[in-house]
C-alpha positions in Angstrom: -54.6 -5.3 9.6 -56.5 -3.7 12.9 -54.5 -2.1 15.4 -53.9 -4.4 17.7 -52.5 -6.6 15.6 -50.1 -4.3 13.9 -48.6 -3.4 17.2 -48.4 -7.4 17.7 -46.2 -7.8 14.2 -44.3 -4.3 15.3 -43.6 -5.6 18.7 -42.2 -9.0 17.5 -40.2 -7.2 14.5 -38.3 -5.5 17.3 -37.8 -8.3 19.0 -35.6 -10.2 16.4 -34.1 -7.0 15.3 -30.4 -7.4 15.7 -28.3 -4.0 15.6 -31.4 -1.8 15.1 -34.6 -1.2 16.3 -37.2 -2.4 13.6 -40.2 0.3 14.0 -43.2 0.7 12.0 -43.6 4.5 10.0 -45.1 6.5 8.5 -48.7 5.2 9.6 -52.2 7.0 9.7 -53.7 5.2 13.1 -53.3 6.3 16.5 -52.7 3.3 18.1 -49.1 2.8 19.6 -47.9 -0.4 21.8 -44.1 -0.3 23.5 -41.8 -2.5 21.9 -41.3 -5.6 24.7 -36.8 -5.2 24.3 -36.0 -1.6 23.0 -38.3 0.0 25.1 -39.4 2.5 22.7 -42.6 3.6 21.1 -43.5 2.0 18.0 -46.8 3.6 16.0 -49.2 1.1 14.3 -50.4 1.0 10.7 -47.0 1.6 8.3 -44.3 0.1 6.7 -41.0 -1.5 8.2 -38.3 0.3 8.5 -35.2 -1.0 10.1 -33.1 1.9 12.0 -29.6 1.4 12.1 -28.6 2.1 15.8 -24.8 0.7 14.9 -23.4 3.5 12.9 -21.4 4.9 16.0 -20.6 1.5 17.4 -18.0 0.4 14.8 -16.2 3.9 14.1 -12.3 2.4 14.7 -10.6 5.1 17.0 -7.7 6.0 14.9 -4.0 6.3 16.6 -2.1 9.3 17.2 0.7 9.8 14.7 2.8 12.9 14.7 2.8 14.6 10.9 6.0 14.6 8.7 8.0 16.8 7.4 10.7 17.0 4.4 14.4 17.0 6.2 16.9 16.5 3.3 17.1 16.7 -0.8 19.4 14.8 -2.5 20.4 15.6 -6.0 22.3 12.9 -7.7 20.5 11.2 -10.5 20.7 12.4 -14.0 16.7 11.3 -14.3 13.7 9.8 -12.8 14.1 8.1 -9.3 12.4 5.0 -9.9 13.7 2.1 -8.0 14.8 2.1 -4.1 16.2 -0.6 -1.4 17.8 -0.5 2.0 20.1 -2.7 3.0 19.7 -5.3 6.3 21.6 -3.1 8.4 20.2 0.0 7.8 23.5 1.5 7.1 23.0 2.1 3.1 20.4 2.2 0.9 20.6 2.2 -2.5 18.5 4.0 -6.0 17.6 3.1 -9.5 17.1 6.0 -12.1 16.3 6.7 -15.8 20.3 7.5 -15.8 20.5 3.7 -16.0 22.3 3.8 -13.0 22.6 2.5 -9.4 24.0 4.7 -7.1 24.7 3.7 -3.5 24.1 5.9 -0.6 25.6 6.0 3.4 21.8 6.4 5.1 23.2 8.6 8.1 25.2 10.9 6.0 22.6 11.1 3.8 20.3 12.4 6.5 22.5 15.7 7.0 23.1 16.4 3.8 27.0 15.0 3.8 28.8 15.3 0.3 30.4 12.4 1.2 26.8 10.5 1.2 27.3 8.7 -2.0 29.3 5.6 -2.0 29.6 4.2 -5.2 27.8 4.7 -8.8 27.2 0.9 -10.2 26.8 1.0 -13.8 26.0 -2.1 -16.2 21.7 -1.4 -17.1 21.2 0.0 -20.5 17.8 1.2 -19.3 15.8 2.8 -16.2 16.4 0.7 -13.4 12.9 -0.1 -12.1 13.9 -2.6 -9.1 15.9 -2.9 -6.6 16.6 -5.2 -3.7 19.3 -6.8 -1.0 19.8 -9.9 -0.4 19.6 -11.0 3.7 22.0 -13.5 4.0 24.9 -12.5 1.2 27.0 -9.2 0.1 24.4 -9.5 -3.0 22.2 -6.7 -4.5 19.4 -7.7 -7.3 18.8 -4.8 -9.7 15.7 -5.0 -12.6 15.5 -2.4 -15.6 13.3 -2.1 -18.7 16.1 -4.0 -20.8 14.9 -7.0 -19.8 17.8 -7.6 -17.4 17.8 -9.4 -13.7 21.9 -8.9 -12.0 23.2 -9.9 -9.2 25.9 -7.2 -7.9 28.4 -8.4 -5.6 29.1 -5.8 -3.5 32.5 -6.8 -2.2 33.7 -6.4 -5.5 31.0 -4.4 -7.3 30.8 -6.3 -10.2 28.1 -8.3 -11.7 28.3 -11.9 -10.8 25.0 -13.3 -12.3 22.6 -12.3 -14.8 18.8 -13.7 -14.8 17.7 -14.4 -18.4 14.0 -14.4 -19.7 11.8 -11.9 -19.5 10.4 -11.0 -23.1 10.0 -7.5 -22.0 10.5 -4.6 -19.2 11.0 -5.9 -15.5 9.0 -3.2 -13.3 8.9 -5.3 -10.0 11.3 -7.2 -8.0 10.9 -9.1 -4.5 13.7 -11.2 -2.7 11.6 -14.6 -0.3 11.9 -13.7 2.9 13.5 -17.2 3.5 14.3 -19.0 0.8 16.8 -18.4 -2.2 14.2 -16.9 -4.7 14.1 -14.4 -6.9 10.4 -13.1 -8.3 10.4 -10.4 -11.4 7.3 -9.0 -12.5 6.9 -6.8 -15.9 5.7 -5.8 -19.1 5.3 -9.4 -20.1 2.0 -9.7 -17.9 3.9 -12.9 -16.0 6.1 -12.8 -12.7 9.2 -15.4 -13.1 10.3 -17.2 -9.7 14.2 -17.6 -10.3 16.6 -19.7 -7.8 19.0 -17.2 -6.9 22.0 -19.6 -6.9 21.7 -21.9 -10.4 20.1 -18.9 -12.3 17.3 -21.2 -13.4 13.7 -20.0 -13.7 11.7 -22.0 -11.0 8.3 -21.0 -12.6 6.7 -18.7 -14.4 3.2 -17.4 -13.4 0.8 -16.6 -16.1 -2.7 -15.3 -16.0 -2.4 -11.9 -15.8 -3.7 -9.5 -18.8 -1.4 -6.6 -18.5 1.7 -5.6 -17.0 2.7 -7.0 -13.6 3.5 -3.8 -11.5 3.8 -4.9 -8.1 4.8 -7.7 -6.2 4.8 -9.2 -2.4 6.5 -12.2 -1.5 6.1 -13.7 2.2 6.9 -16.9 3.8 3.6 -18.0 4.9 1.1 -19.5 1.6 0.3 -17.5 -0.2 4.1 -16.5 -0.8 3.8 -14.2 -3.6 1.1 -11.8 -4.3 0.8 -9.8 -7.5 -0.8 -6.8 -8.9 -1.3 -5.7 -12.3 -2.2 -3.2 -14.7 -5.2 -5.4 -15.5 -6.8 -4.1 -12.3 -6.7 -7.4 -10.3 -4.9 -9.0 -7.6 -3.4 -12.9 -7.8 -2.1 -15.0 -4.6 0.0 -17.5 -5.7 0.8 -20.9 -4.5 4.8 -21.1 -4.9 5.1 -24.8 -4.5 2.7 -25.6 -7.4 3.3 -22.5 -9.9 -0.4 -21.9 -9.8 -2.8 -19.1 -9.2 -5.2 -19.7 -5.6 -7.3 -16.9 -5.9 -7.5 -13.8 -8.3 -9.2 -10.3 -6.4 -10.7 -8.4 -8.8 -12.2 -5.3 -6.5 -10.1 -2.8 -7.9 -11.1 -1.0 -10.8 -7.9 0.8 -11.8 -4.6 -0.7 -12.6 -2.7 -2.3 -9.3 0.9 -0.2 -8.9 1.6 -0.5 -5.7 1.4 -3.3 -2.7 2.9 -3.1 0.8 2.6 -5.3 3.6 3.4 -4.4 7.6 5.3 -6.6 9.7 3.4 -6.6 12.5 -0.1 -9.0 10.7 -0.7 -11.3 8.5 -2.8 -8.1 5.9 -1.4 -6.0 2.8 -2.4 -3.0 1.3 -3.2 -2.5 -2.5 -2.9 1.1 -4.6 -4.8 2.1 -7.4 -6.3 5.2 -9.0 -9.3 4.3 -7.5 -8.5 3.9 -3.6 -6.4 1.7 -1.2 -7.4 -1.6 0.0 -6.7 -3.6 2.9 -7.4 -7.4 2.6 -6.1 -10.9 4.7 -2.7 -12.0 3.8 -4.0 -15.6 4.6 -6.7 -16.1 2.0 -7.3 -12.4 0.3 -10.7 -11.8 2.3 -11.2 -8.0 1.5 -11.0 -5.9 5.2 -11.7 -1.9 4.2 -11.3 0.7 1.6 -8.9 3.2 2.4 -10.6 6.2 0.9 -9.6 9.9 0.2 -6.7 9.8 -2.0 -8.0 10.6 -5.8 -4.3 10.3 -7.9 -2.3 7.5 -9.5 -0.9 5.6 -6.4 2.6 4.8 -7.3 4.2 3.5 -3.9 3.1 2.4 -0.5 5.4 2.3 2.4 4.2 1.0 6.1 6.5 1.1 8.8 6.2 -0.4 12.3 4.8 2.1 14.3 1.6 1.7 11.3 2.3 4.5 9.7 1.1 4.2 5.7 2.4 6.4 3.3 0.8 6.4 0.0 2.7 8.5 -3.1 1.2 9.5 -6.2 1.6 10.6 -9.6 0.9 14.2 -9.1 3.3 14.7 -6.3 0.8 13.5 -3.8 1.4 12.6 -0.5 -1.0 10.8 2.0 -0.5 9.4 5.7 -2.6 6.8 7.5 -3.1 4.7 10.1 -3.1 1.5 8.9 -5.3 0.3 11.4 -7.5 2.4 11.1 -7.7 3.6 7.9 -7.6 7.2 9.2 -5.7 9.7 6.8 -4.0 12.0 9.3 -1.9 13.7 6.8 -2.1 15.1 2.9 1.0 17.2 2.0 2.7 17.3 -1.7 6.2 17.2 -2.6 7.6 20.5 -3.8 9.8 19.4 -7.1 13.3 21.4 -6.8 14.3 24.8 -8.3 14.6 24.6 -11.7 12.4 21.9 -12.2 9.2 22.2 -14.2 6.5 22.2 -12.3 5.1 18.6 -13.9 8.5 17.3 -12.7 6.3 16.7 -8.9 5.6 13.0 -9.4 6.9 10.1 -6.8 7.8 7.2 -8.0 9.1 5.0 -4.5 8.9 5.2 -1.5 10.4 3.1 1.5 10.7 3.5 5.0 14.0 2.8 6.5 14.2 -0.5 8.9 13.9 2.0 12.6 10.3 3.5 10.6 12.0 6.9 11.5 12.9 7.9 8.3 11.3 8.2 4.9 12.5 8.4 1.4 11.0 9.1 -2.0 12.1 8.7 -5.0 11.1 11.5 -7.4 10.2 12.9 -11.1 12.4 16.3 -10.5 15.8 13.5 -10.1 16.2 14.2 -6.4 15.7 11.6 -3.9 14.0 13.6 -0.5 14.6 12.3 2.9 11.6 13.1 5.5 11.1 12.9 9.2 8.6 12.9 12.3 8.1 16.6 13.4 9.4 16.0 16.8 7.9 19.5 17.8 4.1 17.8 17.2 1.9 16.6 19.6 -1.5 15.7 20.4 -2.3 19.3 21.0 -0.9 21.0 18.6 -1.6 18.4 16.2 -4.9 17.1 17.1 -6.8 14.0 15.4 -10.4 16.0 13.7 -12.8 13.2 15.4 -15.7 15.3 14.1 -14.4 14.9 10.7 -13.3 11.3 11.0 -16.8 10.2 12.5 -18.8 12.0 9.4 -16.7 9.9 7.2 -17.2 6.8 8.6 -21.1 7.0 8.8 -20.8 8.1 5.5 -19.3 5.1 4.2 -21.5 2.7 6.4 -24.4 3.9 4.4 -23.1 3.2 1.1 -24.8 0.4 -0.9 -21.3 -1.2 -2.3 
C-alpha cells in the first residue's frame, strides 16, 4: 500500500470510528494526511489501532454520603445473631439467635441503650432461628430455624398460631409478598416453598437449584421471587406458573445475600467474589460492585441509596448504589471478652426512616449504627482521583 493510499484507508477508518479515534501506528513512512472528522494527525504505513477517547465520558459521579459510625451495643442473645426484621411501624424490631430464641426489641429505646429495650423473649425453635419477618397487614410475625420449622407468632397473644410443614431440611431464608398472602422459605433443601399464609398449604415448590437456597427477594412485579444459592447462581421465578424464567449464572461464589432498593426496579447480589447489580425486570446484568474481598453475608439499602455490605470477617462496606462508589470500609469491633474470631456479621437491615442501622453479630450482641452528623463534604470528602483510576481500570478489562 503507497502513501497516499494508506492515508486514504486512515482517513476513512476515522471517519466511522464511533467513541474513538481510529489512527494508524507504529508506521516507517513519512507521509501524514489530517483525518477529515477528528481533526488530528494520522501517520501512514502501520497497523489500526482504535484509541478509546470514552474512558472519562462514562465515569458515574458518585453521591455524597456522610460515613457511619457505631452508636449502641446490645447484649442479649445467648449466641449468634442470625436472623433480623423490623416491624411496619418502625416501633420494634425483632432478632433470631443460636439461643433458639426470638427476642423482641422497642427500636427507640434500643437506640439509647434503655434496659427497658427488650420487650418480650418468644421461645418455641429448637434450633438457630435463621429468618425472620412481619407481616403488613396482621399482628403476625413468621420465624424460620434450622429444625425445619416455618411459625406464625401472633403477637397479641404471643403464641404460635400456625406452623408451615415441609421442608426436608434447614430453612436459611424467609420473604413475606409484598401484596399478597405468601409465604416463600428457602434452605438446605436446595428448593424455596411458596406457602399461602392463611390455609397453611404449600402453593409450589421451586426446584432447580444445586445447593442450598440462601437468599431470597420477593416483589410484586414478575418476576416475584428471586433466589440465590450456594450453587453460585441466581433464579427469577414466575410465581403464577411455579417455574424458573431465567437462571444468572455470573457469580462464581456461592449467593448469600440479595437486597433490593425501593426506589427502581434493580437488586443487588453478594458473593465472595463481588456485588452485582442487575434489572429487576428481566435480570439483564448492570455493574460489578468491586472492592470488597470477604464472604458477603448481608446487604442492606436504604432510601437515601446507601448500600451496606457485611461480611464474614467482620467487614463492613458502604456504597452508593448508584454509583457503585465504596465511600466507606470500617470493621466491627466484637465486644470485650469476645475472641477475636467472634467479629463476623451475620444481618443487617436498615430501619424503615434509612437513619439507623443494625447488625446482627458473631460476638451475640446486636450493634446499632448511625450517620455522623458532625461529617460533611469537607471534612469528609469523596477521593475523585481514586474513584476515576478505578473506573478506567475496570473499563479496560477484557471480561
Amino acid at each position: 500500500m503507497n502513501g497516499t493510499a494508506a492515508a486514504a484507508a486512515a482517513s476513512s477508518a476515522t471517519s466511522t470510528g464511533v467513541g474513538g479515534a481510529i489512527v494508524l501506528a507504529g508506521g516507517s513512512a513519512a507521509s501524514t494526511s489530517t483525518s477529515s472528522t477528528t481533526g488530528k494527525k494520522v501517520q501512514s504505513g502501520g497497523i489500526l489501532v482504535k484509541r478509546s477517547d470514552s474512558n472519562t465520558s462514562n465515569i458515574p459521579t458518585p453521591k455524597w454520603h456522610a460515613p457511619w459510625k457505631l452508636s449502641t451495643v446490645i447484649s442479649s442473645h445467648l449466641g449468634w445473631v442470625r436472623s433480623i426484621a423490623f416491624d411496619p411501624t418502625n416501633t420494634l424490631f425483632a432478632t433470631g439467635g443460636g439461643d433458639r430464641v426470638i427476642k423482641i426489641f422497642d427500636l427507640a429505646k434500643a437506640c439509647v441503650a434503655a434496659p427497658d429495650a427488650l420487650k418480650i423473649t418468644l421461645t418455641g425453635h429448637i434450633s438457630p432461628v435463621r429468618g425472620l419477618a412481619f407481616s403488613e397487614r396482621h399482628p403476625y410475625l413468621f420465624s424460620a430455624g434450622e429444625d425445619k420449622m416455618v411459625k406464625c407468632w401472633d403477637l397479641e397473644t404471643n403464641q404460635v398460631i400456625r406452623h408451615y410443614h415441609g421442608h426436608l431440611s434447614g430453612i436459611f431464608a424467609l420473604e413475606l409478598h409484598p401484596t399478597l398472602d405468601l409465604l416463600v422459605t428457602g434452605g438446605r433443601d436446595a428448593v424455596a416453598r411458596v406457602w399461602d399464609m392463611r390455609t397453611k398449604h404449600q402453593v409450589h415448590c421451586l426446584t432447580g437449584h444445586d445447593n442450598t437456597v440462601g437468599a431470597i427477594l420477593a416483589k410484586g412485579t414478575d418476576p416475584q421471587i428471586v433466589t440465590g444459592s450456594y450453587d453460585s447462581t441466581i433464579k427469577l421465578w414466575d410465581l403464577a406458573a411455579g417455574k424458573c424464567m431465567t437462571t444468572l449464572t455470573h457469580h462464581k461464589k456461592s449467593v448469600r445475600a440479595l437486597a433490593q432498593p425501593s426506589f427502581e426496579n434493580t437488586f443487588l447480589s453478594g458473593a465472595a467474589d463481588n456485588l452485582k447489580k442487575w434489572v429487576g425486570s428481566d435480570g439483564r446484568f448492570i455493574k460489578n460492585f468491586t472492592g470488597h474481598k470477604a464472604v458477603i453475608n448481608a446487604l442492606a439499602i436504604n432510601d437515601d441509596g446507601v448500600v451496606l455490605s457485611a461480611a464474614d470477617d467482620g467487614t463492613m462496606n458502604f456504597w452508593d448504589y448508584h454509583s457503585g462508589h465504596c465511600f466507606q470500609t470500617s470493621a466491627t469491633v466484637a465486644q470485650p471478652g469476645s475472641l477475636d474470631a467472634e467479629n463476623g456479621i451475620f444481618a443487617s437491615e436498615f430501619d424503615l426512616t434509612g437513619t439507623r442501622l443494625i447488625t446482627c453479630e458473631a460476638d451475640k450482641t446486636i450493634k446499632i449504627w448511625k450517620e455522623d452528623e458532625r461529617a460533611s463534604e469537607l471534612s469528609h470528602p469523596i477521593d475523585m482521583v481514586r474513584w476515576r483510576k478505578k473506573c478506567i481500570a475496570e473499563s479496560k478489562r477484557r471480561y
